[in-house]
PDB file as gemmi writes it, atoms N, CA and C in Angstrom:
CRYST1    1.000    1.000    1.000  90.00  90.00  90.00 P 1                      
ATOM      1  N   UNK A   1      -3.099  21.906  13.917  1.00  0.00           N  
ATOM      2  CA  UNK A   1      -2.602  21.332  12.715  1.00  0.00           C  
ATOM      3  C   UNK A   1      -3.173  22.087  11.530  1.00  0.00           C  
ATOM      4  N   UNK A   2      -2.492  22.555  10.829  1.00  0.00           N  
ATOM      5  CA  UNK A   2      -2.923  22.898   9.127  1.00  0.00           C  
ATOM      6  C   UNK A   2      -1.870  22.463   7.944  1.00  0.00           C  
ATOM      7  N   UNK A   3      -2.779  22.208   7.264  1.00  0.00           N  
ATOM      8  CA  UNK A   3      -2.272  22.244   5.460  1.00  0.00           C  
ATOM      9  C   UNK A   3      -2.314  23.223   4.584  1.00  0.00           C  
ATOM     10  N   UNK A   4      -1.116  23.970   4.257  1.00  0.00           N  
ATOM     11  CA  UNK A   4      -0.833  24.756   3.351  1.00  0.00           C  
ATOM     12  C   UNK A   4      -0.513  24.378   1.654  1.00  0.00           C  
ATOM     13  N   UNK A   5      -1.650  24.372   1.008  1.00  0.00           N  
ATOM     14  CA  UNK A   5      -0.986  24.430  -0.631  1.00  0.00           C  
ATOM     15  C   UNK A   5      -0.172  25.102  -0.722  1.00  0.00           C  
ATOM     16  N   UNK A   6       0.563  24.979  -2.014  1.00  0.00           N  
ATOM     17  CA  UNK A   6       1.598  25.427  -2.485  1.00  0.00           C  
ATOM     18  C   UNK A   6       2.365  24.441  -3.705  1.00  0.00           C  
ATOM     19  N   UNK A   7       2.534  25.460  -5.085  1.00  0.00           N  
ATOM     20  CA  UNK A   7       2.818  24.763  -6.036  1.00  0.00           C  
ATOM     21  C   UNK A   7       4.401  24.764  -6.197  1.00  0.00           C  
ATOM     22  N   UNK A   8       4.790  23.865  -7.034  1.00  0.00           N  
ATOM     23  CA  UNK A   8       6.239  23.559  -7.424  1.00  0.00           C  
ATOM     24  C   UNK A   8       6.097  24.541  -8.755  1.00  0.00           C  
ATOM     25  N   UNK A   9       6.834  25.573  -9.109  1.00  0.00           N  
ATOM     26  CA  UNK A   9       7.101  26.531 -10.212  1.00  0.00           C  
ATOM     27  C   UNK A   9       7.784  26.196 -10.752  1.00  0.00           C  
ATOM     28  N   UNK A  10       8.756  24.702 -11.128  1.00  0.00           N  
ATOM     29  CA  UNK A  10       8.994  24.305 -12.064  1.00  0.00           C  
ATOM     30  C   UNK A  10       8.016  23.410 -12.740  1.00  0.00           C  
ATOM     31  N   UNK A  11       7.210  22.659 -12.131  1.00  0.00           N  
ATOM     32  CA  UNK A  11       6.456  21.379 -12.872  1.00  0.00           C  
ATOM     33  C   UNK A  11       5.170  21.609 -12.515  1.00  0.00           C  
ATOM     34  N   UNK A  12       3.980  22.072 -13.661  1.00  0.00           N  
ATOM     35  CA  UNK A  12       2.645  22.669 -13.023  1.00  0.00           C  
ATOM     36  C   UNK A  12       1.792  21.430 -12.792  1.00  0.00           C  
ATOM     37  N   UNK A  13       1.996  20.378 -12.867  1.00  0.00           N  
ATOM     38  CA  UNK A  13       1.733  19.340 -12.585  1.00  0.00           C  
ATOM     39  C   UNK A  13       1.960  18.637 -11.143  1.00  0.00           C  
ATOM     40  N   UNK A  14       2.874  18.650 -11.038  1.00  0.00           N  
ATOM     41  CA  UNK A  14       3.318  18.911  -9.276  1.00  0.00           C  
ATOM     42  C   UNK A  14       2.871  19.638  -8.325  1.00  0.00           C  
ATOM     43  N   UNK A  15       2.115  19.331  -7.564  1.00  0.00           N  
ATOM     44  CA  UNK A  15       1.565  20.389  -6.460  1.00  0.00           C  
ATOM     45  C   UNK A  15       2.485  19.733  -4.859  1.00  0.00           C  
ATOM     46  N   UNK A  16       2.080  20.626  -3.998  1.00  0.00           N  
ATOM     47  CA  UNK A  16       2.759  20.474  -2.787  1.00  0.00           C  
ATOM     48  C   UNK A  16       1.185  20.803  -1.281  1.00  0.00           C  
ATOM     49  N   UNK A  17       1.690  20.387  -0.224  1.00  0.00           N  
ATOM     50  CA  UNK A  17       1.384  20.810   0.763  1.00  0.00           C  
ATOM     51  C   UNK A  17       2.322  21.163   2.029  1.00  0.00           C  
ATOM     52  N   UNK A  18       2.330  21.890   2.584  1.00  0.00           N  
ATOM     53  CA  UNK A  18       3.361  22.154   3.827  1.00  0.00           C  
ATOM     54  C   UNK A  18       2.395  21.399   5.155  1.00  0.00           C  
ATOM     55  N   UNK A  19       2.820  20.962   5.432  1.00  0.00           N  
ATOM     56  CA  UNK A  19       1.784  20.051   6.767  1.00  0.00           C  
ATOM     57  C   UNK A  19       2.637  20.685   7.957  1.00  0.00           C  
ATOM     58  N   UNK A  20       1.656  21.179   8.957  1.00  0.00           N  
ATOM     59  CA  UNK A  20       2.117  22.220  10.145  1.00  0.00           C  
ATOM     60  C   UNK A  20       1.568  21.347  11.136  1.00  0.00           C  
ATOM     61  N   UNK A  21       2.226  21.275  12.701  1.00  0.00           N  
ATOM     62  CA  UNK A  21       1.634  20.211  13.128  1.00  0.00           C  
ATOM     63  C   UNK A  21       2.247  21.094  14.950  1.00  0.00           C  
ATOM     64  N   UNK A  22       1.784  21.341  15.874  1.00  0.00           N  
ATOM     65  CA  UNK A  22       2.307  21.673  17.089  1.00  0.00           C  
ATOM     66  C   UNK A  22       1.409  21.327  18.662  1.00  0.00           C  
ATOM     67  N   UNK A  23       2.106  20.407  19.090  1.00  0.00           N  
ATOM     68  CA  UNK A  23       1.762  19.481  20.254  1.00  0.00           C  
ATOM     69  C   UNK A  23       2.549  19.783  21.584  1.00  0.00           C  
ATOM     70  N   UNK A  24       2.257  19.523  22.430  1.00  0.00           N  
ATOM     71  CA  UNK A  24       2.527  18.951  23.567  1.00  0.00           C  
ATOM     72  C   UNK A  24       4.837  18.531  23.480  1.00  0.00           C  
ATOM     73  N   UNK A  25       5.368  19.731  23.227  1.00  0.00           N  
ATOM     74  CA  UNK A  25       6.650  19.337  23.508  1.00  0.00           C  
ATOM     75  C   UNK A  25       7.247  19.078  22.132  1.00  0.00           C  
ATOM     76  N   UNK A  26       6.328  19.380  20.832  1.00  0.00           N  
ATOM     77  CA  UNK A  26       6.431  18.855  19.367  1.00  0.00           C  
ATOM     78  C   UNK A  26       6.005  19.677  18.492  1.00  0.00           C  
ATOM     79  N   UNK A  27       6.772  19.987  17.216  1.00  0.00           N  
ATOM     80  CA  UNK A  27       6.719  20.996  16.566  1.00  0.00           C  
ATOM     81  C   UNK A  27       7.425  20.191  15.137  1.00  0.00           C  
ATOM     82  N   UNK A  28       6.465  20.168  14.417  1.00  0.00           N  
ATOM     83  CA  UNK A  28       6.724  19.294  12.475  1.00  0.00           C  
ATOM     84  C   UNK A  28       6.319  20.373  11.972  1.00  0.00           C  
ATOM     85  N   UNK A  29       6.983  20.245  10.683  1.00  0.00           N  
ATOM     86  CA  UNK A  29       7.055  21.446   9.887  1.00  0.00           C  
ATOM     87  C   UNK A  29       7.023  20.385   8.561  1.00  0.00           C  
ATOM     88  N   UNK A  30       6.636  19.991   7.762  1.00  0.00           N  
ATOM     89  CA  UNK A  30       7.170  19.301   6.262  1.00  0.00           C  
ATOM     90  C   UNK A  30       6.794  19.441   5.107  1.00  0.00           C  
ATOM     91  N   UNK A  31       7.396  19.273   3.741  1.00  0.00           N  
ATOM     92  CA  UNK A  31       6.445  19.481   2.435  1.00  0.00           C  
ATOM     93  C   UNK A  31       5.754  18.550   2.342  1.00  0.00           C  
ATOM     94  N   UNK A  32       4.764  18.199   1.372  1.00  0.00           N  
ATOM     95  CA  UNK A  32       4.314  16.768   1.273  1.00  0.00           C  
ATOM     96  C   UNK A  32       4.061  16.807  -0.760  1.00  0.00           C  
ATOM     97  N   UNK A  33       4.249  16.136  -1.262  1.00  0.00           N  
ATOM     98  CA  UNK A  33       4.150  15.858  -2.817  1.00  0.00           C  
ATOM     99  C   UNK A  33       2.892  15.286  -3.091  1.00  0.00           C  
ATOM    100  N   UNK A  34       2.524  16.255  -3.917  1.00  0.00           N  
ATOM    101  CA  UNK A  34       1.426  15.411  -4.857  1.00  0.00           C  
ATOM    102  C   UNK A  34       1.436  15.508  -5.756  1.00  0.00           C  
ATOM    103  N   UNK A  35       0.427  15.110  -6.709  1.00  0.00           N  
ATOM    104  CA  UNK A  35       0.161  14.912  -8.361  1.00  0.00           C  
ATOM    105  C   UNK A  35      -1.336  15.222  -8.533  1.00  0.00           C  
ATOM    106  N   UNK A  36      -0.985  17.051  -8.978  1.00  0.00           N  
ATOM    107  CA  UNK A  36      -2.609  17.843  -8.985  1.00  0.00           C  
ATOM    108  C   UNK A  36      -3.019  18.276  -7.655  1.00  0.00           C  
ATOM    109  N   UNK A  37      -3.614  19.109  -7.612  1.00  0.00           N  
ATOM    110  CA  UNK A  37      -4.184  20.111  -6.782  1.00  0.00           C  
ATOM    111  C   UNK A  37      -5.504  19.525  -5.993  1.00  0.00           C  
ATOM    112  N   UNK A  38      -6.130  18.301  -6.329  1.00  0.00           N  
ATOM    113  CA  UNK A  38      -7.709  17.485  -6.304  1.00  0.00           C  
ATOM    114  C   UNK A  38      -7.684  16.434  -5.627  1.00  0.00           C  
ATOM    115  N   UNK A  39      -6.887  15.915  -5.203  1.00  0.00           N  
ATOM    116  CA  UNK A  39      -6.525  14.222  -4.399  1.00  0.00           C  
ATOM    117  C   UNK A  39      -6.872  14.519  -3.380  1.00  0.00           C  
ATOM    118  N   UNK A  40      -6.146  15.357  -2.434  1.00  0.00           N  
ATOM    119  CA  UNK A  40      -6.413  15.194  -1.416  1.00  0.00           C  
ATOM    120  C   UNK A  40      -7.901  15.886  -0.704  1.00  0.00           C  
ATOM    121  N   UNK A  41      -8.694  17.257  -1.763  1.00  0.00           N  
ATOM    122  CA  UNK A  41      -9.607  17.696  -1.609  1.00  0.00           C  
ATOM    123  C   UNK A  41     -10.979  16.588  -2.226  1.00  0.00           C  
ATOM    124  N   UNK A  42     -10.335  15.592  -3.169  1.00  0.00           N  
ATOM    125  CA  UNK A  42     -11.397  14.655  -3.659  1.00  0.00           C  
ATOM    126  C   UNK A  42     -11.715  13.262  -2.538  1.00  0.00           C  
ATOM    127  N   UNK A  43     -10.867  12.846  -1.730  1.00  0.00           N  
ATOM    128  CA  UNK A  43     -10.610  12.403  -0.576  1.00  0.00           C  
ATOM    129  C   UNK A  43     -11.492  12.688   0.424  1.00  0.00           C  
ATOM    130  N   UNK A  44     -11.507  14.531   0.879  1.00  0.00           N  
ATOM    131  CA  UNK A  44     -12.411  14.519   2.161  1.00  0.00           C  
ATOM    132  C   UNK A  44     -13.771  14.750   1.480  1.00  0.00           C  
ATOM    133  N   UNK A  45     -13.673  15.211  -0.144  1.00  0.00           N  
ATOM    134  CA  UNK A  45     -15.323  15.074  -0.430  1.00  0.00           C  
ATOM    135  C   UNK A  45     -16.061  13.565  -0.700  1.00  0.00           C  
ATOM    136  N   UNK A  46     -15.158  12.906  -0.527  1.00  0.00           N  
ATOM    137  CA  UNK A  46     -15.848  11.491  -0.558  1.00  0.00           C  
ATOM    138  C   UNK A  46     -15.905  11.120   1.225  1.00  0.00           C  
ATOM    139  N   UNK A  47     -15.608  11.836   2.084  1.00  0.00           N  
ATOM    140  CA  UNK A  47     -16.121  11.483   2.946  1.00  0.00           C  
ATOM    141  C   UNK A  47     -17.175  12.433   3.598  1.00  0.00           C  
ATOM    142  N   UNK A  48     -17.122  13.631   3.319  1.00  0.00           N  
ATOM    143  CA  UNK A  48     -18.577  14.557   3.448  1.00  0.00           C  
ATOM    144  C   UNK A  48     -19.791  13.595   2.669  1.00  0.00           C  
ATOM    145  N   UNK A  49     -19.503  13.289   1.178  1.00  0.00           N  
ATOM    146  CA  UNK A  49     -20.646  12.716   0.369  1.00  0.00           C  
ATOM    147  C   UNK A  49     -21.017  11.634   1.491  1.00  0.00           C  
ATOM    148  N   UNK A  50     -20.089  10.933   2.176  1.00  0.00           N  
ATOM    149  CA  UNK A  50     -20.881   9.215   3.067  1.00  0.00           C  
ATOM    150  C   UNK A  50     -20.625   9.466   4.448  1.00  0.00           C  
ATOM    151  N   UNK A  51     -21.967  10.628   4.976  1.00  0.00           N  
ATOM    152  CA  UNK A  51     -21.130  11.454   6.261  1.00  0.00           C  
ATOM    153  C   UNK A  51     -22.436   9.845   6.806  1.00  0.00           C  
ATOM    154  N   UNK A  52     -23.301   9.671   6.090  1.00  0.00           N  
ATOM    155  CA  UNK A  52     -23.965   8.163   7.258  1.00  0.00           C  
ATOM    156  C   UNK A  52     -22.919   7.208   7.433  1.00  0.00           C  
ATOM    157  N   UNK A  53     -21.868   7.012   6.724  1.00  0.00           N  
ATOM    158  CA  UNK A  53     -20.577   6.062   7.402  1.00  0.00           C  
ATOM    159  C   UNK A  53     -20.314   5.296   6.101  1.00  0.00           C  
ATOM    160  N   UNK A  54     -19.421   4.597   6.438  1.00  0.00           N  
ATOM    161  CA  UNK A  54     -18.959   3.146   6.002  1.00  0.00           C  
ATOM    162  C   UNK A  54     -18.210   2.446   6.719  1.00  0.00           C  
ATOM    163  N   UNK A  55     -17.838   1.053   5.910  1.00  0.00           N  
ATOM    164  CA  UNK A  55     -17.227  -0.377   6.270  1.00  0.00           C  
ATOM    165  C   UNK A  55     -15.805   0.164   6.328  1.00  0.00           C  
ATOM    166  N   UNK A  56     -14.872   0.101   7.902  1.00  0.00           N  
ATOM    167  CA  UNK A  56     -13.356  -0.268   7.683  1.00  0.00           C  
ATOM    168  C   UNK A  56     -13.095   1.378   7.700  1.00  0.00           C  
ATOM    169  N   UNK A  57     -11.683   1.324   7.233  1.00  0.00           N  
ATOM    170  CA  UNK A  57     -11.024   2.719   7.152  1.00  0.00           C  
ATOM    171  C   UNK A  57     -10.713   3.504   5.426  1.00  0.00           C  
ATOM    172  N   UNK A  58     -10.755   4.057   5.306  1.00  0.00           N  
ATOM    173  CA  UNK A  58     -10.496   4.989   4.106  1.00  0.00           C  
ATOM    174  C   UNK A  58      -8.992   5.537   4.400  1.00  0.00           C  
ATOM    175  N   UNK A  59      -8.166   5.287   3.411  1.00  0.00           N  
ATOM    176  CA  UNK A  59      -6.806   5.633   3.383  1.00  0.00           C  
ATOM    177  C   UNK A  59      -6.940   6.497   2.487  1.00  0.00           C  
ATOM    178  N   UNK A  60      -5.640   8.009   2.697  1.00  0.00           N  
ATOM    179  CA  UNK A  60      -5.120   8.768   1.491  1.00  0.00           C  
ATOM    180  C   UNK A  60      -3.824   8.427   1.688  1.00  0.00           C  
ATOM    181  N   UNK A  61      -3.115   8.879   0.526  1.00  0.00           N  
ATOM    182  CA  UNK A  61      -1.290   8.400   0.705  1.00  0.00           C  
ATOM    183  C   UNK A  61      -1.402   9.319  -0.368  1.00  0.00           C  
ATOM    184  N   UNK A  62      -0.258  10.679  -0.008  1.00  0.00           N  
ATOM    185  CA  UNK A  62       0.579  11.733  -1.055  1.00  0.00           C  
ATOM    186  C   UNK A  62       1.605  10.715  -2.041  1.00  0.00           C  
ATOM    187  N   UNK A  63       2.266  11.310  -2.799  1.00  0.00           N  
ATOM    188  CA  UNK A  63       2.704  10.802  -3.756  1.00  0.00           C  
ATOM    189  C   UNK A  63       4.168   9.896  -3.083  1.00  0.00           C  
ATOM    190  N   UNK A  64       4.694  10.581  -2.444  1.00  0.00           N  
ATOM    191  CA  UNK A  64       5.673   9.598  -2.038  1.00  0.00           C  
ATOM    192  C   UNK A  64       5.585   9.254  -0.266  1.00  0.00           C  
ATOM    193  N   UNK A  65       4.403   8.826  -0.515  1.00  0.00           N  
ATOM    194  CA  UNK A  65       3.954   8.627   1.121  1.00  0.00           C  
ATOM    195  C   UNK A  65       4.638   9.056   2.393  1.00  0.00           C  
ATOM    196  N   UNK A  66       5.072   9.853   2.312  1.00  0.00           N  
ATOM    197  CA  UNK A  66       5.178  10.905   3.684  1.00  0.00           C  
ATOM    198  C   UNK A  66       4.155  11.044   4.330  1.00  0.00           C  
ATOM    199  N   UNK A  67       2.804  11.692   3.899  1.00  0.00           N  
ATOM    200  CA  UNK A  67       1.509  11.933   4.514  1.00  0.00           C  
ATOM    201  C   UNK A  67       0.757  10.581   4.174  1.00  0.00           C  
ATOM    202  N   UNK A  68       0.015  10.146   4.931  1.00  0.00           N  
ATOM    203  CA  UNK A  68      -0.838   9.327   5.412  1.00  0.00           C  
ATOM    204  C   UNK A  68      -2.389   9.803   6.235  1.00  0.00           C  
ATOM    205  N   UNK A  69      -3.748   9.699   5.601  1.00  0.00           N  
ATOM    206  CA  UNK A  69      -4.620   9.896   6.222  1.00  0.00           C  
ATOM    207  C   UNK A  69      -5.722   8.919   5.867  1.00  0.00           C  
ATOM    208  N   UNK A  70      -5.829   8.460   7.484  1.00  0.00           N  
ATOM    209  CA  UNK A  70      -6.763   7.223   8.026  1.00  0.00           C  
ATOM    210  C   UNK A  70      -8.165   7.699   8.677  1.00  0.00           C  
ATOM    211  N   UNK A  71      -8.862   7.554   8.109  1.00  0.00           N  
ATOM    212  CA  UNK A  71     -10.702   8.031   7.861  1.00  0.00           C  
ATOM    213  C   UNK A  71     -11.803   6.828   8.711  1.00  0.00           C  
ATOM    214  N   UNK A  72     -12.078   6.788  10.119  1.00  0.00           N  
ATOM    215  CA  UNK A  72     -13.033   5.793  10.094  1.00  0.00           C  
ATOM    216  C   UNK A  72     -13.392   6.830  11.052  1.00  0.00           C  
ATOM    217  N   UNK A  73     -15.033   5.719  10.669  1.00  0.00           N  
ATOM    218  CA  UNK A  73     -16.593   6.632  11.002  1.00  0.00           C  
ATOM    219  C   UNK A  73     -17.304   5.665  12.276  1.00  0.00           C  
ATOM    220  N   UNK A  74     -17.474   6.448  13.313  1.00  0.00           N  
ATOM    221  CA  UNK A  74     -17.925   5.595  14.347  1.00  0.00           C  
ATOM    222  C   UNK A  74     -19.241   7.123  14.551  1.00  0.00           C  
ATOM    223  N   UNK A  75     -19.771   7.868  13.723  1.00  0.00           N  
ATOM    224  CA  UNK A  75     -20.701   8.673  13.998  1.00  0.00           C  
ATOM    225  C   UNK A  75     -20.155   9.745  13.681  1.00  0.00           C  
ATOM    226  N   UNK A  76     -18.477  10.067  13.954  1.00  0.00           N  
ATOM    227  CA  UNK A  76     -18.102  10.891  14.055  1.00  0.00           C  
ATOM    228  C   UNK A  76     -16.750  10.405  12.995  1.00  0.00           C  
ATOM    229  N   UNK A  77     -16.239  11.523  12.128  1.00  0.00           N  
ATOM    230  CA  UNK A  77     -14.837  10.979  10.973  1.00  0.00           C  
ATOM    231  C   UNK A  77     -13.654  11.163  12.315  1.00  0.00           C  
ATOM    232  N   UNK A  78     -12.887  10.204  12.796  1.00  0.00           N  
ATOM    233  CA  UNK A  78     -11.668  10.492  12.963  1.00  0.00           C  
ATOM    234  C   UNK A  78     -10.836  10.406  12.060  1.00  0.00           C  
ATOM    235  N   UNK A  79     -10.159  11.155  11.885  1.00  0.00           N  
ATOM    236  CA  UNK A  79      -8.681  11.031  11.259  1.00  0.00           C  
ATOM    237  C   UNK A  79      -7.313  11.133  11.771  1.00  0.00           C  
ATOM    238  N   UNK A  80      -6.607  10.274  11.329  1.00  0.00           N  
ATOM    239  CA  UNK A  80      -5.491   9.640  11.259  1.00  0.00           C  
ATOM    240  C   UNK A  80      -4.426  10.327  10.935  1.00  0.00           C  
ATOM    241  N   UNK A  81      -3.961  11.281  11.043  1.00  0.00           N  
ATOM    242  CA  UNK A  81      -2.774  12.138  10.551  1.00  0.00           C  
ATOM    243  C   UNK A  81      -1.514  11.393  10.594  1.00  0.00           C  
ATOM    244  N   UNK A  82      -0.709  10.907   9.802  1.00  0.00           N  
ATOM    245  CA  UNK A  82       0.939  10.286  10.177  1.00  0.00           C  
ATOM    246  C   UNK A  82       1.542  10.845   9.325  1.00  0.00           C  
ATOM    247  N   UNK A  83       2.704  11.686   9.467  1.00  0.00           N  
ATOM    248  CA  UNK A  83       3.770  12.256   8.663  1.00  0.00           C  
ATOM    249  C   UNK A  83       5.077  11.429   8.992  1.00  0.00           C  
ATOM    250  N   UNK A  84       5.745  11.541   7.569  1.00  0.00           N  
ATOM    251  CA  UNK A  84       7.307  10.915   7.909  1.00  0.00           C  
ATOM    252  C   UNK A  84       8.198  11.284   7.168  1.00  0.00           C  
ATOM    253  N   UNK A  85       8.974  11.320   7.426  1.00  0.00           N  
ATOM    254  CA  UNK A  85      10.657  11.544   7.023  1.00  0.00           C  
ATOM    255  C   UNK A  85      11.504  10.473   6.691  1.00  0.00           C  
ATOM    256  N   UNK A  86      11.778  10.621   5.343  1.00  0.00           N  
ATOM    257  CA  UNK A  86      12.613   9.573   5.130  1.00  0.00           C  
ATOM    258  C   UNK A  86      12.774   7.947   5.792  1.00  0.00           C  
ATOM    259  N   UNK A  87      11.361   7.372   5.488  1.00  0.00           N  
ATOM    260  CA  UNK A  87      11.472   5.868   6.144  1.00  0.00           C  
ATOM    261  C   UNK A  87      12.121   5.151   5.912  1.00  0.00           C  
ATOM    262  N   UNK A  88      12.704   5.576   4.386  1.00  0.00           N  
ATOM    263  CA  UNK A  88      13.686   4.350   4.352  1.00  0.00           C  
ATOM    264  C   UNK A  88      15.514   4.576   4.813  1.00  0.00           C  
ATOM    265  N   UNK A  89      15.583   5.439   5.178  1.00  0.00           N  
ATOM    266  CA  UNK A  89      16.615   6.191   6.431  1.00  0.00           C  
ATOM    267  C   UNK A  89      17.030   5.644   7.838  1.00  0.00           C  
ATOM    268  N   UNK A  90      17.829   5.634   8.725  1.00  0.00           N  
ATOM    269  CA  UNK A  90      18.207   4.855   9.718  1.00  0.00           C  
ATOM    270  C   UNK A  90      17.456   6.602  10.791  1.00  0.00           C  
ATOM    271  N   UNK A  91      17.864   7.265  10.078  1.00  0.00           N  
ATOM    272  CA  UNK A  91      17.623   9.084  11.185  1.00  0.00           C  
ATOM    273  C   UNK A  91      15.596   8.844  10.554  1.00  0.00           C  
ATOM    274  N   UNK A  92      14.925   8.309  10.049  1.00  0.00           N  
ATOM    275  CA  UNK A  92      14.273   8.542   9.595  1.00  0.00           C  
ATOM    276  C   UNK A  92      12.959   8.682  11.574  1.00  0.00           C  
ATOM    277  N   UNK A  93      12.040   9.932  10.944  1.00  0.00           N  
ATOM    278  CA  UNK A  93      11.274   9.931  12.119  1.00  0.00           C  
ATOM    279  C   UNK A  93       9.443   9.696  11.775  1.00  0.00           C  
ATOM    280  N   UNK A  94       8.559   9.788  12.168  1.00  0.00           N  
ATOM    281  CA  UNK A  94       7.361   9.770  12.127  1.00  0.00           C  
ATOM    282  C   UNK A  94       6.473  10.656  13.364  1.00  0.00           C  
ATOM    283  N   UNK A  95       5.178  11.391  12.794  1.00  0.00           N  
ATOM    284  CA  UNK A  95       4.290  12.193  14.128  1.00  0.00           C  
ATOM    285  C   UNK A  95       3.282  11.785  13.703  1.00  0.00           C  
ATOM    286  N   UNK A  96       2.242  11.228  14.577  1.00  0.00           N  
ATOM    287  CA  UNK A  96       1.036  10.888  14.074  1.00  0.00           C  
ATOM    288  C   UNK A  96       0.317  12.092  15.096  1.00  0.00           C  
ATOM    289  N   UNK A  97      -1.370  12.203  14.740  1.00  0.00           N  
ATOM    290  CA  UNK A  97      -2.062  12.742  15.593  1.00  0.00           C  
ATOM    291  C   UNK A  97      -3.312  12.514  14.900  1.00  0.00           C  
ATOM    292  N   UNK A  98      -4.793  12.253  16.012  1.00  0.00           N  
ATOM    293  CA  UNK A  98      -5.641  12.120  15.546  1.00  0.00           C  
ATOM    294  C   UNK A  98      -7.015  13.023  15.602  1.00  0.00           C  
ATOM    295  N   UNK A  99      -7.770  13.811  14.508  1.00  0.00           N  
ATOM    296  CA  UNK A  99      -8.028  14.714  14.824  1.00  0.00           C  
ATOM    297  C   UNK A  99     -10.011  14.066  14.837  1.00  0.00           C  
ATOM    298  N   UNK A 100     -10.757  14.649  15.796  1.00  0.00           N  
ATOM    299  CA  UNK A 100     -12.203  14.337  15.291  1.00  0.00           C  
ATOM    300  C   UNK A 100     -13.034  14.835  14.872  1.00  0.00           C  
ATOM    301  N   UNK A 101     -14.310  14.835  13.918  1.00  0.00           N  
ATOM    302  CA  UNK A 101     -14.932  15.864  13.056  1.00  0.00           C  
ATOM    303  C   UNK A 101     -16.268  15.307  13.161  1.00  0.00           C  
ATOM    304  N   UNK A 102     -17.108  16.243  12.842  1.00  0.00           N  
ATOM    305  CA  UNK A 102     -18.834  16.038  12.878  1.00  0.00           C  
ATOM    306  C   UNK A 102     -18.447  15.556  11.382  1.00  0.00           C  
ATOM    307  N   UNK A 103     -19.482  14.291  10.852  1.00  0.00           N  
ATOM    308  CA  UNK A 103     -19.526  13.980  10.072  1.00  0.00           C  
ATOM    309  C   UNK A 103     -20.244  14.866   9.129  1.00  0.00           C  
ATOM    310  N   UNK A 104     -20.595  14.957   7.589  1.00  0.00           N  
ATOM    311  CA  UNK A 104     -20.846  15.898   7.061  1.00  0.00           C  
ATOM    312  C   UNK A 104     -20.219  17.481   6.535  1.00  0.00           C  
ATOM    313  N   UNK A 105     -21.097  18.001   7.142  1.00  0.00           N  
ATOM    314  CA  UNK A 105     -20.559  19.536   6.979  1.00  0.00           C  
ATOM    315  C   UNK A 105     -18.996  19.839   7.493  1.00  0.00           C  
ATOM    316  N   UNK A 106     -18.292  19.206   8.734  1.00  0.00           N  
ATOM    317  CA  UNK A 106     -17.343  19.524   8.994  1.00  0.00           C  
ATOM    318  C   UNK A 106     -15.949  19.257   8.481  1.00  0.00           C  
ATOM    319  N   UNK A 107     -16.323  17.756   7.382  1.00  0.00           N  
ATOM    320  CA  UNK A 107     -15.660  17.730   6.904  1.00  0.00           C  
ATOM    321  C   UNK A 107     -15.564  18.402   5.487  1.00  0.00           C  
ATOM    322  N   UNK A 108     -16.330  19.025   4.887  1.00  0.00           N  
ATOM    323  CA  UNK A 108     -16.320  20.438   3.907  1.00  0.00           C  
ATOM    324  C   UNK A 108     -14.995  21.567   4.421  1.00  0.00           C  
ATOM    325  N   UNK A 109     -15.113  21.817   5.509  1.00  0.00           N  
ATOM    326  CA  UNK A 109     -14.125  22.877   6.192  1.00  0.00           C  
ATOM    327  C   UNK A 109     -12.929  22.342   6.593  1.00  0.00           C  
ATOM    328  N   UNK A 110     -11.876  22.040   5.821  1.00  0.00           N  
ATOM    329  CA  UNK A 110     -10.725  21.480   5.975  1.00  0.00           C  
ATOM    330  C   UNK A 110      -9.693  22.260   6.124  1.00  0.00           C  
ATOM    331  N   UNK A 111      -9.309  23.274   7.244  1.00  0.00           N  
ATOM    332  CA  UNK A 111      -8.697  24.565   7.450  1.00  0.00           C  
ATOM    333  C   UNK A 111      -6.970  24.416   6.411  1.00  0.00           C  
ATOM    334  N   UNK A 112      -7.417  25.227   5.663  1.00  0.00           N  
ATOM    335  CA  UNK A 112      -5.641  25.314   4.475  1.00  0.00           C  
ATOM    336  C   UNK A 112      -5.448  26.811   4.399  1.00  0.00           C  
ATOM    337  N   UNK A 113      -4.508  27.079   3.628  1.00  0.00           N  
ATOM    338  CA  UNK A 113      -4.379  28.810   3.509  1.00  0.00           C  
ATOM    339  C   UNK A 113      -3.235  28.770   2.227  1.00  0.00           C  
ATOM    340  N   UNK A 114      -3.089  29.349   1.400  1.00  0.00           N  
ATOM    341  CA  UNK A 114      -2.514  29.569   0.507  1.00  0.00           C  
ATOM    342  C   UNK A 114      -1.023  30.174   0.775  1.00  0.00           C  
ATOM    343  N   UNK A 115      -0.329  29.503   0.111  1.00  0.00           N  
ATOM    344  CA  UNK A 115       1.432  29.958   0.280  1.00  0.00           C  
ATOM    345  C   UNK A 115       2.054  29.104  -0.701  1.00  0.00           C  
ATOM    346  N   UNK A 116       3.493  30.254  -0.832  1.00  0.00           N  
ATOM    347  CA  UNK A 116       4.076  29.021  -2.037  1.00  0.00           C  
ATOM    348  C   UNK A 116       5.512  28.158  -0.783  1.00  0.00           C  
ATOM    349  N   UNK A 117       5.716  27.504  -1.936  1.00  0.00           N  
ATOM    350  CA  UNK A 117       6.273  26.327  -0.643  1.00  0.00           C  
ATOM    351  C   UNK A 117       8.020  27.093  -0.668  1.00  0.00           C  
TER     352      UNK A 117                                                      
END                                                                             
């Protein structure tokens, strides 16, 4: 799985991610919308900053909730990956996958790569 930035060149305010995702018989490809370049990088630094844990789950949600990421700490951050397509659609689909991380330092290294969308 990776996340690719990538800005919208009409609205510099608008940022994007391409969310890459390839499994077992499964292959997602999607943009994802945001608002600023910092949400979703201010997100995993609030969970590096409380790598001793917390209470419950930590949610992110992109701007028009396509991406979804679910954060709980049992020693270790799992996360929650769910992408979707058009939910409010009858064709509409969803891929979740859950990825696990050393608390701390590993979540600093959040593998992305630069591209425009």
């Amino acid at each position: 799985m990776s996340l690719e930035p990538c800005a919208d060149e009409h609205d510099p305010y608008l940022t994007g991610l391409l969310f890459h995702a390839v499994g077992d018989g499964a292959r997602v490809e999607a943009p994802v919308l945001l608002i600023g370049s910092t949400e979703l990088p201010q997100f995993f630094r609030g969970l590096y900053d409380d790598f001793r844990g917390w209470e419950g789950d930590r949610v992110w949600r992109s701007l028009e909730d396509e991406l979804r990421v679910t954060a709980h700490h049992d020693g270790h951050v799992h996360l929650r990956w769910e992408l979707s397509c058009a939910r409010w659609r009858e064709t509409s689909w969803t891929f979740s996958t859950v990825t696990q991380h050393g608390a701390g330092e590993d979540m600093r290294r959040t593998p992305t790569r630069s591209r425009s969308c």
